[in-house]
N, C-alpha and C positions, 0 to 999 in steps of 0.2 A: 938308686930309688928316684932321686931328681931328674936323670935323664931319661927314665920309666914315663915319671911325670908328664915332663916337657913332650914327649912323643905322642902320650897319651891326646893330652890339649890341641896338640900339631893336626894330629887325625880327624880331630873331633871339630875342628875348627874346618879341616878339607872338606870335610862332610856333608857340615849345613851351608858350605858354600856352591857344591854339588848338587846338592839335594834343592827338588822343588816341590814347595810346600803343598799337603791335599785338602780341597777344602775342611776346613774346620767340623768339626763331629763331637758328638755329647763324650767325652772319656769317658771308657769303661763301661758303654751302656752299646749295646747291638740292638735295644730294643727300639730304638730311633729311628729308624732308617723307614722311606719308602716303598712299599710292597706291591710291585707288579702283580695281579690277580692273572693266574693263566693256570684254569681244569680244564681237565682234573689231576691235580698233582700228590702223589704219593710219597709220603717219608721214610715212615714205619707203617710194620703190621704186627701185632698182636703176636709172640710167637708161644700158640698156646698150646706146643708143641716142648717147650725150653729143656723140661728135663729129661727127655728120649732124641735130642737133637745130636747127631755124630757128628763130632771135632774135631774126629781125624781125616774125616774125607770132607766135609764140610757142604758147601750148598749144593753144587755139583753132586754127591755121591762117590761111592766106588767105581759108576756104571759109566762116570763121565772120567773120570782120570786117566791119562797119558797114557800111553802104552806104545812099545813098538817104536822101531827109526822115526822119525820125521825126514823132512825134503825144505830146504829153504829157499824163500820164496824173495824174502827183501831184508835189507834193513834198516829201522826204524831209528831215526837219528833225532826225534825229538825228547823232550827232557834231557836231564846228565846223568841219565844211568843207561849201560850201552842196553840194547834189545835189536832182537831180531823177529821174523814173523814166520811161520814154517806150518809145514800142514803136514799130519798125519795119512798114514794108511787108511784111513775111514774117510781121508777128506775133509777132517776138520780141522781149520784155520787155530794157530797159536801164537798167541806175541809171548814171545819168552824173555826175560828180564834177567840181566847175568850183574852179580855183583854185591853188596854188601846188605840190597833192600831186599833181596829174595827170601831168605827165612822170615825176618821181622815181618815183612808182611803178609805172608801162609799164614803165619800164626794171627795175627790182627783180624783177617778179612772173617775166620773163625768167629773169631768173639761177637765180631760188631755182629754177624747175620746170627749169634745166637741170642743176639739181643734185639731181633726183630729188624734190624735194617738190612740195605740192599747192598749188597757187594757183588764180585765178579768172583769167579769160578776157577779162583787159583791152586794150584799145588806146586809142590815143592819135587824137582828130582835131583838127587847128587850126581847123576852123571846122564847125560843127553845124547844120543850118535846122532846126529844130521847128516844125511847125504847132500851131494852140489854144494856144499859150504865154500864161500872164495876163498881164494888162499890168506888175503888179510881183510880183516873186518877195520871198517874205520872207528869202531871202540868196540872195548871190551877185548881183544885180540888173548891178551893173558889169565883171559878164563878157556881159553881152545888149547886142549890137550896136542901132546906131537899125533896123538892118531886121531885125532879132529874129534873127540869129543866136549861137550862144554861141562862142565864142572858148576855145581852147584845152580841152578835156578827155580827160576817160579815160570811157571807157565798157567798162561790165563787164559781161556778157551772163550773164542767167539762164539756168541750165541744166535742161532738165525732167530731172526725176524726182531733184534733187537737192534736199533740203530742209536746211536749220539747224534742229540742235536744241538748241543751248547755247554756251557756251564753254568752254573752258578752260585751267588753270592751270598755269603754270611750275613750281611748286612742288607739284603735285598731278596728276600725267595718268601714263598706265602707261608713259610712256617714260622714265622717271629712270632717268640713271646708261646709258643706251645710249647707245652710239656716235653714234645716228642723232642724240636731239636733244643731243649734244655738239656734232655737227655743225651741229644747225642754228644752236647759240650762237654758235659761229663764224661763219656766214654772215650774221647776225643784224649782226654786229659789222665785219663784211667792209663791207657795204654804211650803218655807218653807222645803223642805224635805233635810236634813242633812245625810242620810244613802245611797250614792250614791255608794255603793259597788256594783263593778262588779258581784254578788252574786245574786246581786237583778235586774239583768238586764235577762231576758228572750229572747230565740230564739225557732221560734216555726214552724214547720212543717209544713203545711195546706195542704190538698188534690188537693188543685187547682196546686200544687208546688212551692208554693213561702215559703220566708222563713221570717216570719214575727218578729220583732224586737221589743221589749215592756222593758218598766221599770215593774216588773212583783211584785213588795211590793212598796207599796205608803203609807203606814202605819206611818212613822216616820214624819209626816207635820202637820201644821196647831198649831206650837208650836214655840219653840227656833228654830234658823238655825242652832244652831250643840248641840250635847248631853251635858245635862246639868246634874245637880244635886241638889235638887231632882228630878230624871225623872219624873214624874210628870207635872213638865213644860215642858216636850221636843215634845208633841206631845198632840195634839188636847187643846191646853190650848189658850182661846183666849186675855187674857193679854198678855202672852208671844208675839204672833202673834202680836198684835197690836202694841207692845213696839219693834219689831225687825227692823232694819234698812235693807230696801229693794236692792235700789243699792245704789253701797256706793262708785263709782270712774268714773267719767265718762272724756272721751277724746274726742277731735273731731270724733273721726271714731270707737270708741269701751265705750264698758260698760266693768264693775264687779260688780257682783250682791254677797250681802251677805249670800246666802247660796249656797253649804254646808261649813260651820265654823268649826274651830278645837272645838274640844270639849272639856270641861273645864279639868282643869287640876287635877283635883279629880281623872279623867282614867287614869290618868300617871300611876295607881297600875298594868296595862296591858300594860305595853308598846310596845310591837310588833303592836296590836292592834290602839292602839292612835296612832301614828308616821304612822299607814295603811292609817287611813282614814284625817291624815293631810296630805296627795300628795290631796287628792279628792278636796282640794280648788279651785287647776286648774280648774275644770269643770265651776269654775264662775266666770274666768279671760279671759278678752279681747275678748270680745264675740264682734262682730260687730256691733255697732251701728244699722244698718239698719235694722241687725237681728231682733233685740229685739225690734224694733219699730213694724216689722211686724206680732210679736206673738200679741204685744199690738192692734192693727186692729184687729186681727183675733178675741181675746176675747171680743174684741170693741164689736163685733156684739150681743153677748148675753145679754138679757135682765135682768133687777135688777130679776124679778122674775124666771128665768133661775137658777141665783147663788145662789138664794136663793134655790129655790127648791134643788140643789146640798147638801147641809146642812138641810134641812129640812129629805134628805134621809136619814142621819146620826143618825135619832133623838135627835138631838140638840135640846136644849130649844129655843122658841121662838127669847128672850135677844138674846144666841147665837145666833141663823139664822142670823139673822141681824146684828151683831155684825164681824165674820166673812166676811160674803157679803162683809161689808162695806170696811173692809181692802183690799179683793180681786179686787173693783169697787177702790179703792184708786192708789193699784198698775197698774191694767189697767190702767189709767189715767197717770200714770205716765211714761207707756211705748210707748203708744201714741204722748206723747209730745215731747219725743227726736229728 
């Protein structure tokens, strides 16, 4: 236990010696920050559609889902999950994502667009043939079957006329302090998602001119609320899920919801990184009470077999479907009652 200790300190002591400090900020408060004014910018819509909304094919539809070989085109070496980009028989472009976030996040992009926000156009296939695939991928290699196909992923269909123009910030975007992205902190925390990196936040172009706003990687949920070790647990694991504490402080006029969590202290070996994504706790402090009652309403509306289908797109096992659900229909309920 003392040389536990002594390690512990050793680490902690590397760390702040590593680490360089970010200006100073109000704890626990997001609603601080300076707001670049840039319309017309879009969060949420109204989805007043909620309870005839299909979970299992999701924004896309039936009419937009995979079908048929692909052909590969490149591969896509940024972030740490291996992807590739490949285009269909119809011609349409697909960044396919091979590895541990492909179910967790089928299921997530579900929820959030049935709770009015904007995600991308993912499915889930268990098995993929790629034609022209190289013989070795520089990752992901041990998701390619001996007869070249890939096993288990998500494929996210590019959408024409929809371009990325940047990202942005939690702490910096025109929606501070509204409902909608209290809402979204909520939901954020609902499903668990621990990688709230500005990185992973999307800003997107549309033809119509608006500038559409999206968590654009939902991959890291439905596991631990912050990175754990073994990863393994941190994402689509539903022990994890089940066993995490949802909100964890509540006041007359505000909540704090348990995720996103610092991450275990095993990541102290990166400390720039660790000390990054512990400021991101703010995003689940002092959210408004009323807030977060009214995300709870809005998922209120969806049917047990709605959430279900959202997991079922995943190809989850049965156990899981329900299993998941359950905790999802748990926290609804619990945001409800505030």
């Amino acid at each position: 236990m003392l040389k536990k200790r002594k390690l512990l300190t050793l680490c902690l002591s590397l760390s702040f010696f590593f680490y360089e400090a970010a200006p100073t900020e109000k704890k626990g408060d997001i609603a601080s920050a300076n707001i670049p004014t840039q319309e017309p910018a879009v969060l949420w819509v109204n989805p007043t559609d909620i309870t005839t909304r299909n979970l299992f094919y999701g924004p896309g539809g039936k009419e937009h889902e995979p079908h048929g070989p692909v052909t590969f085109v490149k591969e896509d070496l940024d972030g740490t999950n291996p992807k590739i980009v490949v285009r269909d028989q119809d011609d349409v472009k697909w960044k396919v994502k091979m590895g541990p976030e492909a179910r967790p996040e089928t299921a997530a992009t579900r929820l959030v667009w049935a709770a009015g926000y904007f995600v991308n156009e993912d499915y889930f296939v268990p098995t993929l043939h790629c034609d022209n695939l190289p013989a070795h991928l520089h990752r992901g290699q041990k998701y390619v079957s001996p007869d070249g196909s890939i096993l288990n992923v998500r494929m996210k269909r590019y959408l024409k006329g929809e371009e990325k123009s940047g990202n942005w910030e939690w702490r910096a975007d025109p929606f501070i302090g509204t409902r909608e992205l209290n809402g979204l902190r909520v939901l954020m925390a609902l499903l668990n998602n621990w990688d709230l990196t500005d990185e992973n936040n999307g800003v997107y172009e549309e033809k119509r001119g608006e500038r559409i706003y999206m968590v654009s990687d939902l991959g890291s949920t439905f596991g631990t609320p912050g990175l754990t070790w073994p990863t393994s647990k941190a994402r689509g694991n539903l022990r994890s899920y089940s066993h995490s504490k949802f909100l964890t402080r509540m006041t007359a006029d505000t909540v704090d919801v348990g995720a996103p969590r610092r991450d275990s202290f095993f990541f102290l070996a990166t400390p720039r990184e660790f000390f990054k994504k512990l400021k991101l706790r703010a995003i689940g402090k002092n959210i408004p009470r009323a807030d977060a009652r009214w995300m709870g309403e809005l998922l209120g509306q969806l049917s047990p077999d709605q959430i279900r289908d959202a997991f079922r797109a995943a190809g989850y096992s049965p156990a899981e479907v329900d299993g998941f659900a359950t905790v999802v229909e748990h926290r609804i309920a619990a945001l409800q009652s505030l």
